[in-house]
mmCIF file of the C-alpha atoms, coordinates in Angstrom:
data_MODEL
# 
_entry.id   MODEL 
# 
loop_
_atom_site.group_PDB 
_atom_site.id 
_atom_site.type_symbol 
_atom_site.label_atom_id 
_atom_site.label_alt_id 
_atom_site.label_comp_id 
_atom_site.label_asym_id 
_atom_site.label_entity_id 
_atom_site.label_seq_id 
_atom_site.pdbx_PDB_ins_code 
_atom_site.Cartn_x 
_atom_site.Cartn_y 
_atom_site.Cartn_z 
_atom_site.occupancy 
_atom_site.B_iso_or_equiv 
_atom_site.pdbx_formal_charge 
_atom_site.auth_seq_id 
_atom_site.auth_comp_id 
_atom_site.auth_asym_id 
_atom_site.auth_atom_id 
_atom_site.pdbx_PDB_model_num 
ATOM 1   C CA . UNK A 1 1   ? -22.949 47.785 189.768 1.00 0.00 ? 1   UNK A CA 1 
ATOM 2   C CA . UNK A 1 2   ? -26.859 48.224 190.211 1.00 0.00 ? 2   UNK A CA 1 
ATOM 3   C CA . UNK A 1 3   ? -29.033 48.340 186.877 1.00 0.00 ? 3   UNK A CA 1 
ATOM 4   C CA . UNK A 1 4   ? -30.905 51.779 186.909 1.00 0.00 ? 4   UNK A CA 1 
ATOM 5   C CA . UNK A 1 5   ? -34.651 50.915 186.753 1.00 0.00 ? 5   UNK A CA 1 
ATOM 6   C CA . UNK A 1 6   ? -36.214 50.240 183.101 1.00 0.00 ? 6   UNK A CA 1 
ATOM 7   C CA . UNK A 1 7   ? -37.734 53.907 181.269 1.00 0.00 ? 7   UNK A CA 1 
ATOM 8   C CA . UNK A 1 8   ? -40.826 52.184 180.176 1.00 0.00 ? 8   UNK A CA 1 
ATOM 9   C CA . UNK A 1 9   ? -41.496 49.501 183.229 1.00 0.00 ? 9   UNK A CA 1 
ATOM 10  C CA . UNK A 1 10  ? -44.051 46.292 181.275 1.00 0.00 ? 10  UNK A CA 1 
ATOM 11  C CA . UNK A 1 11  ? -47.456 47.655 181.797 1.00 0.00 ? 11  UNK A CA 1 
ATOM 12  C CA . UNK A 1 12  ? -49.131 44.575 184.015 1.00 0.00 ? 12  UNK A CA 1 
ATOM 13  C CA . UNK A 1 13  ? -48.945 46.609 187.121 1.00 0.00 ? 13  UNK A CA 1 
ATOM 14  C CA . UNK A 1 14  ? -51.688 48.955 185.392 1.00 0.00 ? 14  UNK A CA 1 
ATOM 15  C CA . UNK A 1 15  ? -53.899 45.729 184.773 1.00 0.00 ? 15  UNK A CA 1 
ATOM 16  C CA . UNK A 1 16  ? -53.260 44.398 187.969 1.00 0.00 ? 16  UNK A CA 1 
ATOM 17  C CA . UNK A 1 17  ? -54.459 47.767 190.002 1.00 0.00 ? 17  UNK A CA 1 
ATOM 18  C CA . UNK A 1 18  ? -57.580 48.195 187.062 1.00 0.00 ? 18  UNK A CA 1 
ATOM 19  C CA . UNK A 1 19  ? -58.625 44.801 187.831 1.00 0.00 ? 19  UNK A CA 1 
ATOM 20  C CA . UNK A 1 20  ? -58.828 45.441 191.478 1.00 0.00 ? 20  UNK A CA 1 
ATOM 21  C CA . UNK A 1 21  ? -61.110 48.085 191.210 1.00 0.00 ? 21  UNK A CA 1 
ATOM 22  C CA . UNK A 1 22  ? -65.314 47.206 192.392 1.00 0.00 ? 22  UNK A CA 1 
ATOM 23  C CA . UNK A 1 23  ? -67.734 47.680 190.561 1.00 0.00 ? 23  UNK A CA 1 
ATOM 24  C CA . UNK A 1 24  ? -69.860 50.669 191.289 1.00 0.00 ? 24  UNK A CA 1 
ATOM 25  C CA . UNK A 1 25  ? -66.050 52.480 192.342 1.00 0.00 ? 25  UNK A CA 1 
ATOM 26  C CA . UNK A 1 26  ? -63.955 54.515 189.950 1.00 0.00 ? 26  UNK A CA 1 
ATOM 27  C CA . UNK A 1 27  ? -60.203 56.016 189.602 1.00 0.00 ? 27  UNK A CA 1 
ATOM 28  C CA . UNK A 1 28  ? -59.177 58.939 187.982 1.00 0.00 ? 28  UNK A CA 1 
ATOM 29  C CA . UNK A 1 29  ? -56.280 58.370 185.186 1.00 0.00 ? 29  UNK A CA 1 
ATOM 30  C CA . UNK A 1 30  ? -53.740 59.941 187.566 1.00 0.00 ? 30  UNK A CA 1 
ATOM 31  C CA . UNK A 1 31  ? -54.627 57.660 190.862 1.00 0.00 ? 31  UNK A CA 1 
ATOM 32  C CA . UNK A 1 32  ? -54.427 54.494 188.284 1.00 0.00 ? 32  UNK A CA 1 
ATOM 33  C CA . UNK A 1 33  ? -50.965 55.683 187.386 1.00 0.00 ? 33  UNK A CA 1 
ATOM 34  C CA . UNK A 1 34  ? -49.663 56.288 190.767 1.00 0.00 ? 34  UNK A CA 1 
ATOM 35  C CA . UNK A 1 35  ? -51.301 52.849 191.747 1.00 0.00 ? 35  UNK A CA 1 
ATOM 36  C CA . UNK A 1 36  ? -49.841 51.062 188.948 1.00 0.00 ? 36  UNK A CA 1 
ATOM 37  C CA . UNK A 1 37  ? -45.934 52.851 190.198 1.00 0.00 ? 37  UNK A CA 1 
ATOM 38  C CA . UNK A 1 38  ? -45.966 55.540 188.143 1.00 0.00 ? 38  UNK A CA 1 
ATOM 39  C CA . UNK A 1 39  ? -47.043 58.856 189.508 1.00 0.00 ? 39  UNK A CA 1 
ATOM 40  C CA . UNK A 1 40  ? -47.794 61.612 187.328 1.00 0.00 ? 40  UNK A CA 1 
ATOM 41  C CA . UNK A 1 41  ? -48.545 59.176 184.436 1.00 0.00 ? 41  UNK A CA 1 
ATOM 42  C CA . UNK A 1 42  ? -51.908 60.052 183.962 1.00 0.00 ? 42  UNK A CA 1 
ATOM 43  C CA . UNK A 1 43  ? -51.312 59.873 180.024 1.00 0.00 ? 43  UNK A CA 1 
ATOM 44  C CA . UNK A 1 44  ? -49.332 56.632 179.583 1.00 0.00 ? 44  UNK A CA 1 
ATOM 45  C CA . UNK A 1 45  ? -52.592 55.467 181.696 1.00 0.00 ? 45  UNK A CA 1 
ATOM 46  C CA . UNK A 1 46  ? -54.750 57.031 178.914 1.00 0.00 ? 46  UNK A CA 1 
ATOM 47  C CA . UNK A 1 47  ? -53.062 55.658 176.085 1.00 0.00 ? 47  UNK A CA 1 
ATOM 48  C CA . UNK A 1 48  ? -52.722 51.849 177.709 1.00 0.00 ? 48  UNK A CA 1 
ATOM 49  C CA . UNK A 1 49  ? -56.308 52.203 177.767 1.00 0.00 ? 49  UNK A CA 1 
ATOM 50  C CA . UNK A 1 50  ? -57.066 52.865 174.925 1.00 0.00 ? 50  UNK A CA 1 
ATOM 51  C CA . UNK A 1 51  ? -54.625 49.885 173.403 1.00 0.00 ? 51  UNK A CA 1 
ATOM 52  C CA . UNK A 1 52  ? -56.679 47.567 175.112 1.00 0.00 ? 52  UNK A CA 1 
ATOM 53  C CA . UNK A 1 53  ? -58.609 44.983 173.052 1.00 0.00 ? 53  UNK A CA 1 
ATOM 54  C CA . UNK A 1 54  ? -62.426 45.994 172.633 1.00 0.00 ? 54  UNK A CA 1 
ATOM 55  C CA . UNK A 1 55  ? -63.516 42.215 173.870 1.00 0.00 ? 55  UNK A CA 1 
ATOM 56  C CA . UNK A 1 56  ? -61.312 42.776 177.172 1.00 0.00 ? 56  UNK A CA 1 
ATOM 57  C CA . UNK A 1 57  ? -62.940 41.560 180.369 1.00 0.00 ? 57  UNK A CA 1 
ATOM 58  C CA . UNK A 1 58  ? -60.777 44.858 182.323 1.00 0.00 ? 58  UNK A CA 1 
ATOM 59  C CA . UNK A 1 59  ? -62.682 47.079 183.763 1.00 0.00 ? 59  UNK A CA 1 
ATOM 60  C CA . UNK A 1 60  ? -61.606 50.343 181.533 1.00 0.00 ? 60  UNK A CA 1 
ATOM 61  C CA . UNK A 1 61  ? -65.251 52.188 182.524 1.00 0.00 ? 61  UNK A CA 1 
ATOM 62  C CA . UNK A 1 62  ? -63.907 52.260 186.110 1.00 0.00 ? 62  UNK A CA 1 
ATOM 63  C CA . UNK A 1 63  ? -61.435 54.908 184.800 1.00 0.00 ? 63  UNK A CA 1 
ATOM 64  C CA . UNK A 1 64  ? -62.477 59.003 184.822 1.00 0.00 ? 64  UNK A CA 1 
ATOM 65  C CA . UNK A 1 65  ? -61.126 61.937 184.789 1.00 0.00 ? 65  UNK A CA 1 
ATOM 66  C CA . UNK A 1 66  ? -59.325 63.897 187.609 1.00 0.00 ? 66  UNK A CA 1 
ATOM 67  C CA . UNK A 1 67  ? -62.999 66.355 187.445 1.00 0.00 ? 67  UNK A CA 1 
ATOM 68  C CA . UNK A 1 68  ? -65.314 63.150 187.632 1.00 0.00 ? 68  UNK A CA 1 
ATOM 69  C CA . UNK A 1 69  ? -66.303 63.555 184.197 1.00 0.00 ? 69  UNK A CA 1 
ATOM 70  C CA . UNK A 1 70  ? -65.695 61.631 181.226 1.00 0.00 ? 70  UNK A CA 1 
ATOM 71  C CA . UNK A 1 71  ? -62.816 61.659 179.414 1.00 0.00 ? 71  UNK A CA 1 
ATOM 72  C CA . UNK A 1 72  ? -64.330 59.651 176.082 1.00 0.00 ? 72  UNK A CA 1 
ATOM 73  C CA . UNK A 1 73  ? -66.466 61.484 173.487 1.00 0.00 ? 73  UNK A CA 1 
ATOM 74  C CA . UNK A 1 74  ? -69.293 59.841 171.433 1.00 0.00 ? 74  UNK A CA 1 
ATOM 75  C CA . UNK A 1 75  ? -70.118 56.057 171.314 1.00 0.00 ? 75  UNK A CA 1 
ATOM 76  C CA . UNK A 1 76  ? -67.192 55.388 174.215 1.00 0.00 ? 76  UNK A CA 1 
ATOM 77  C CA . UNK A 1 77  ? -68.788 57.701 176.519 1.00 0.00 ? 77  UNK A CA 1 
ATOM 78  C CA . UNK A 1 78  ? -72.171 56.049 175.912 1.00 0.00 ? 78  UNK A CA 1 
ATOM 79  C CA . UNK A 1 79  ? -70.496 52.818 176.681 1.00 0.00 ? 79  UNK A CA 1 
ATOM 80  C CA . UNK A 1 80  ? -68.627 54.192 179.529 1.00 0.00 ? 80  UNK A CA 1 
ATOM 81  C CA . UNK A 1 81  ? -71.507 56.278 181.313 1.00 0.00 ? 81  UNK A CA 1 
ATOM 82  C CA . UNK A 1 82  ? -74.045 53.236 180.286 1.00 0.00 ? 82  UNK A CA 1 
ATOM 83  C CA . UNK A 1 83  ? -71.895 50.628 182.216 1.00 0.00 ? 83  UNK A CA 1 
ATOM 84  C CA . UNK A 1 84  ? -71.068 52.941 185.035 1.00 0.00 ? 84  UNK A CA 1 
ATOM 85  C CA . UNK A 1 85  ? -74.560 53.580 185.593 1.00 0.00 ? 85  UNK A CA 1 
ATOM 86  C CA . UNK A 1 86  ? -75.406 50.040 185.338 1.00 0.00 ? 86  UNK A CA 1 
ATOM 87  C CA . UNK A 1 87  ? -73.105 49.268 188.392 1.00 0.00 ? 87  UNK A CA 1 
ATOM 88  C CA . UNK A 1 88  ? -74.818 52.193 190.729 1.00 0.00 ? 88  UNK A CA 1 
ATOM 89  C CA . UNK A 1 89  ? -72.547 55.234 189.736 1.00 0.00 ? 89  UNK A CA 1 
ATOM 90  C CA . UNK A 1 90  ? -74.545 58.118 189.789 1.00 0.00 ? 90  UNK A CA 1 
ATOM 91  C CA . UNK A 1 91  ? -73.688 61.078 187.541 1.00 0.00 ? 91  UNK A CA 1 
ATOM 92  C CA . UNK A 1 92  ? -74.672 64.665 188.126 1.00 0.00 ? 92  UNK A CA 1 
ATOM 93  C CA . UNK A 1 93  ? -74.658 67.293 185.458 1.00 0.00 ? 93  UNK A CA 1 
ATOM 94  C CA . UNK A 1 94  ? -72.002 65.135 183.382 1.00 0.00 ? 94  UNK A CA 1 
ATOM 95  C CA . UNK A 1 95  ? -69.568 64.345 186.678 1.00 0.00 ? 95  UNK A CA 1 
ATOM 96  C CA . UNK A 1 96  ? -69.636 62.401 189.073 1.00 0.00 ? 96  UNK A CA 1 
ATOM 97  C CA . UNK A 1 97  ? -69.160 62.616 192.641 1.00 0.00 ? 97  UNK A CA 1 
ATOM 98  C CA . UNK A 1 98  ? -65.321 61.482 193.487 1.00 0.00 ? 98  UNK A CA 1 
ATOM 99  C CA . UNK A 1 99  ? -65.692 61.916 196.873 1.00 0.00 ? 99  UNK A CA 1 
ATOM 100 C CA . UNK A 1 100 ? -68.574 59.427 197.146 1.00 0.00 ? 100 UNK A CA 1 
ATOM 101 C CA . UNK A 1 101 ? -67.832 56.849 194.108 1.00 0.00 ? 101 UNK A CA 1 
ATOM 102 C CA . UNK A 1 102 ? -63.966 57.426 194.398 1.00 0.00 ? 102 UNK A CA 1 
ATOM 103 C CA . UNK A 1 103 ? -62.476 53.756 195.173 1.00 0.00 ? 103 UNK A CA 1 
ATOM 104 C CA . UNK A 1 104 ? -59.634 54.301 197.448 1.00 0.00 ? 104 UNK A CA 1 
ATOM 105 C CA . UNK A 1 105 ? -57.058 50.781 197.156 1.00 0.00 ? 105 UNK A CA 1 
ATOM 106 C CA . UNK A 1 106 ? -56.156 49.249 200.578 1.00 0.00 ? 106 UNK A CA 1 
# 
């Protein structure tokens, strides 16, 4: 008798994929999810985020929403934009420009 697949599958497949991604690229929350094995997981995406330690050395910035804009408010998105910037990404009236920074995974 086979063993259905877990509900919650561990989350390392998430880090793995967030790792992966360049500098100067992002992913939307949905793309990570589908990357990491679980399509239409855009929220479980969100919310692993979030868990993450603030000293962690994963690339979380890398990580926008499906319009190209940021999903954090306040002092996050000043982080978030500040380091995105930092690496090249260009932002244009709040967004920014999937089709150009999109990273898409080999």
């Amino acid at each position: 008798m086979q063993t259905p697949p877990p509900h919650n599958p561990p989350p390392e497949p998430l880090y793995t994929v967030l790792a992966r991604i360049p500098a100067g690229r992002v992913v939307t929350y949905g793309q990570l999810a589908t990357l990491a094995g679980r399509p239409g997981a855009a929220r479980w995406v969100g919310n692993r985020l979030r868990a993450l330690p603030e000293d962690t050395q994963l690339p979380w910035h890398r990580v926008v929403a499906a319009t190209g804009k940021l999903s954090l408010r306040g002092d996050g998105a000043k982080q978030q934009r500040a380091r995105l910037e930092t690496e090249g990404v260009v932002f244009q009236q709040e967004r920014i420009r999937l089709a150009h920074y999109r990273w898409l995974a080999e």
